[in-house]
C-alpha positions in Angstrom: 0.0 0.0 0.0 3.0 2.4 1.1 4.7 2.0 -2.1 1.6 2.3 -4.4 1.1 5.6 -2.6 4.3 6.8 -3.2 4.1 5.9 -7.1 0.8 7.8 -6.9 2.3 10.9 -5.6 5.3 10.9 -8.0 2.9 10.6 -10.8 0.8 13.6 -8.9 4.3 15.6 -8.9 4.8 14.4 -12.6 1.5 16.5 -13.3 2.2 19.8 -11.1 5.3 19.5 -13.3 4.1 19.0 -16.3 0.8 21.9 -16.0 3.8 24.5 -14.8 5.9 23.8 -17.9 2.7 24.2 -19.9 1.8 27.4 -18.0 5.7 28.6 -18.6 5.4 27.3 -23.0 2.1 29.8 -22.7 3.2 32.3 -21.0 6.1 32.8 -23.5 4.3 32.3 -26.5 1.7 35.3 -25.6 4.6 37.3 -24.7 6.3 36.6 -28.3 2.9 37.4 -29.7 2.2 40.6 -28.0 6.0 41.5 -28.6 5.4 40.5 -32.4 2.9 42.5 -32.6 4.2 45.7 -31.0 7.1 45.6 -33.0 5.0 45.1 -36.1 2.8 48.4 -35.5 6.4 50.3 -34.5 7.7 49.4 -37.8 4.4 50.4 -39.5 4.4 53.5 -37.8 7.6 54.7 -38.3 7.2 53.5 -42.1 3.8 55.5 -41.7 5.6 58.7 -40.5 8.5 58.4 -43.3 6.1 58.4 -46.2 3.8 61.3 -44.6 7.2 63.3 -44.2 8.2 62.4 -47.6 4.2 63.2 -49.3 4.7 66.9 -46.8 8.2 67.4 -48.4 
């Protein structure tokens, strides 16, 4: 019985573990997307701004 309950809470552990790395994998692929995306409208803006500047010159 003793060992069957420590196989039970290694496999328990083995969860926790595995749901945190998930939680970490999503975590850093909504950062990369929201970074992605800033980046994306800063280089469309400034891209923006250059051709305004140019049409105004």
């Amino acid at each position: 019985i003793r060992h069957f309950l420590s196989r039970k809470n290694i496999k328990k552990k083995r969860i926790n573990l595995d749901s945190l790395s998930f939680n970490l994998y999503l975590l850093s692929f909504l950062l990369f997307v929201f970074v992605f995306l800033q980046t994306r409208c800063f280089i469309y803006n400034t891209r923006f701004f250059s051709r305004s500047q140019n049409w105004n010159a």
